[in-house]
C-alpha positions in Angstrom: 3.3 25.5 13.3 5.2 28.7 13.9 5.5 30.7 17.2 3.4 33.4 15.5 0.7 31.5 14.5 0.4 29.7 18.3 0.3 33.3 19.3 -2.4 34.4 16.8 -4.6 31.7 17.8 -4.0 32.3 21.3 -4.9 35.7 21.1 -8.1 35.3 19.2 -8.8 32.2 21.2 -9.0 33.5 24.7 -10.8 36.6 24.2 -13.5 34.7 21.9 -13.9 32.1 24.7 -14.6 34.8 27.0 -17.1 36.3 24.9 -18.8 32.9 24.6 -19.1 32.3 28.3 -20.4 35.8 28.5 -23.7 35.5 26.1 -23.6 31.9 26.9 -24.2 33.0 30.5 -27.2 35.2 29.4 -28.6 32.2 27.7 -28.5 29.8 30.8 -31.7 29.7 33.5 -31.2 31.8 36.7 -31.1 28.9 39.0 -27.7 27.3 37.0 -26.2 31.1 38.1 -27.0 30.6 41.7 -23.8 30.5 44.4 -23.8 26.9 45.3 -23.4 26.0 41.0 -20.6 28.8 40.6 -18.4 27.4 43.7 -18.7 24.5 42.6 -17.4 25.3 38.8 -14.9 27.5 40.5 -13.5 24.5 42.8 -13.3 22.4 39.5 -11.4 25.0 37.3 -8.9 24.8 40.2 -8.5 21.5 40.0 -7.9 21.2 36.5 -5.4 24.7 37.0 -3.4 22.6 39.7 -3.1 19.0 37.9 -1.8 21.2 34.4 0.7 22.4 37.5 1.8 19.3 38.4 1.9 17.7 35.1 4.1 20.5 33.9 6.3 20.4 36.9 6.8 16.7 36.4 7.4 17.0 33.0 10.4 20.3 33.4 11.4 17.7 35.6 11.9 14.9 33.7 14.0 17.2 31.6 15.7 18.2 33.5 17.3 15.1 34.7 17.8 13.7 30.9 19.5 16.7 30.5 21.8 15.8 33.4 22.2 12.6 32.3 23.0 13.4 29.1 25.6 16.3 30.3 27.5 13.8 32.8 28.0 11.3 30.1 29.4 13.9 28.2 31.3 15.2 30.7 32.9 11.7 31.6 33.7 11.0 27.5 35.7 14.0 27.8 37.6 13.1 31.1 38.4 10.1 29.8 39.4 11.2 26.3 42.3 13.4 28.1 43.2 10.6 30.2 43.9 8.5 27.1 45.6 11.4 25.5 48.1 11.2 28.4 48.4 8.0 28.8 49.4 7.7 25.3 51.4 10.2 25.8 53.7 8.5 28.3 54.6 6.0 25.6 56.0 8.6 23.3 56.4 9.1 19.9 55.3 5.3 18.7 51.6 6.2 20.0 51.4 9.7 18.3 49.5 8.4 15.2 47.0 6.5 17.5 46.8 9.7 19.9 45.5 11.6 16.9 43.4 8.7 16.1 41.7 9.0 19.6 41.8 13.0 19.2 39.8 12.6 15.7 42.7 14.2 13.7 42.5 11.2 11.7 40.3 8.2 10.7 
């Protein structure tokens, strides 16, 4: 699904839903409306607004240290690609055809 259509549906969605609790609200008895019924939805919407926090936070998390993961391993291939390369190096010309081997010049 594209970004466009995630945001059409978003913005339909949200201001519909809004709309819905607004005549739905007309629809429900008076004592449902009182203060004690509305504190206690408004505690529970919290609740559901701080887990999706944490979830999300645990998840940019968990991302983030793949990504790191991923990056160091990368990082270390590299470092030791170069030290081959001079290692090799120190041998002369005999090891230049498996230096560019190593270098992916050839296969």
């Amino acid at each position: 699904m594209s970004s466009i259509a995630i945001a059409l549906i978003a913005f339909i969605g949200i201001p519909g839903g809004a709309l819905r609790g607004l005549f739905l609200s007309l629809a429900f008895p008076q004592h449902h409306l009182s203060s004690n019924s509305t504190e206690t939805v408004r505690l529970r919407a919290g609740l559901v607004a701080t887990m999706a926090a944490v979830v999300r936070g645990l998840l940019a998390g968990a991302a983030k240290g793949s990504f790191d993961v991923m990056h160091t391993g990368i990082t270390k291939m590299g470092a030791r690609t170069i030290m081959l390369d001079r290692v090799l190096a120190q041998y002369g010309p005999q090891a230049k055809e498996v230096r560019n081997v190593a270098a992916g010049l050839q296969c």
